[in-house]
C-alpha positions as CSV (number, residue, x, y, z in Angstrom):
1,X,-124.8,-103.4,-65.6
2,X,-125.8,-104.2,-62.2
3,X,-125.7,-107.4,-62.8
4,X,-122.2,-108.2,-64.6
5,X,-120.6,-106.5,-61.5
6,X,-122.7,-109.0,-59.0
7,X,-121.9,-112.3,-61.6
8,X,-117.9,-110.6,-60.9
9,X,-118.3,-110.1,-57.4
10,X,-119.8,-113.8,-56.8
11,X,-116.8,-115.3,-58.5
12,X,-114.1,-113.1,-57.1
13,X,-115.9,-114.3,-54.2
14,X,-115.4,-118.2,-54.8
15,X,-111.9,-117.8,-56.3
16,X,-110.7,-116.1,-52.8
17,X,-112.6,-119.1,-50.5
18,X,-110.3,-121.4,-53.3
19,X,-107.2,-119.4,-53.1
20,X,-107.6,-119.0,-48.5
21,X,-107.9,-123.2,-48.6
22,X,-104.9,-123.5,-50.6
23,X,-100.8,-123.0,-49.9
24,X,-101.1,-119.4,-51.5
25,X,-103.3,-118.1,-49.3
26,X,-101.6,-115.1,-49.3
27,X,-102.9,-114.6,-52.5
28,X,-106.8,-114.6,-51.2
29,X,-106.6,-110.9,-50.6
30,X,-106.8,-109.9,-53.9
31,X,-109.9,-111.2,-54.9
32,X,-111.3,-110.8,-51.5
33,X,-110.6,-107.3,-52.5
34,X,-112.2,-106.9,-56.2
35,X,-115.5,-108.8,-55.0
36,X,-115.9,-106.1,-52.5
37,X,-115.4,-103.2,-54.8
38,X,-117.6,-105.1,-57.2
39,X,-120.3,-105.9,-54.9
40,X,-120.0,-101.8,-53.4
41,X,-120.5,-100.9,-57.5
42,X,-123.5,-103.0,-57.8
43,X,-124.9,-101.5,-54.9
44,X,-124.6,-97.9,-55.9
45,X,-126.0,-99.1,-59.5
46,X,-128.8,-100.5,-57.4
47,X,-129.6,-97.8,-55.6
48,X,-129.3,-95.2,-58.4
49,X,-131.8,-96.5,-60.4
50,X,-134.0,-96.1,-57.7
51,X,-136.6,-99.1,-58.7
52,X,-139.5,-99.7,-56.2
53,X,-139.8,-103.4,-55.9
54,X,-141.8,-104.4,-53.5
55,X,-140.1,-107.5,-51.3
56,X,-141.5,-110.7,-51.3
57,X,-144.4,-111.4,-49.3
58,X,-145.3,-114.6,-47.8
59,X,-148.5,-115.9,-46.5
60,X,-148.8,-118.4,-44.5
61,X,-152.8,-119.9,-44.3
């Protein structure tokens, strides 16, 4: 689940950099919008499942 609300958010991302660049710019709100409520979603999905995952280590030799 968490991740069909980040695949959304991602493209209501792009289609609101498309819509800002183009004469109905007025229009980039709206998706501007809906990939910040779907990003906010995927977040709370994240954090309720409450997963430890360890972040990724690198080591440098």
């Amino acid at each position: 689940m968490k991740k069909i609300f980040t695949i959304l958010a991602v493209i209501a991302s792009v289609f609101a950099i498309i819509f800002s660049v183009l004469p109905i710019s007025n229009l980039a709100i709206i998706p501007a919008v809906a990939a910040l409520i779907f990003g906010l979603i995927a977040f709370y999905l994240s954090k309720k499942q409450e997963k430890l995952k360890k972040p990724f280590s690198f080591r440098f030799s």
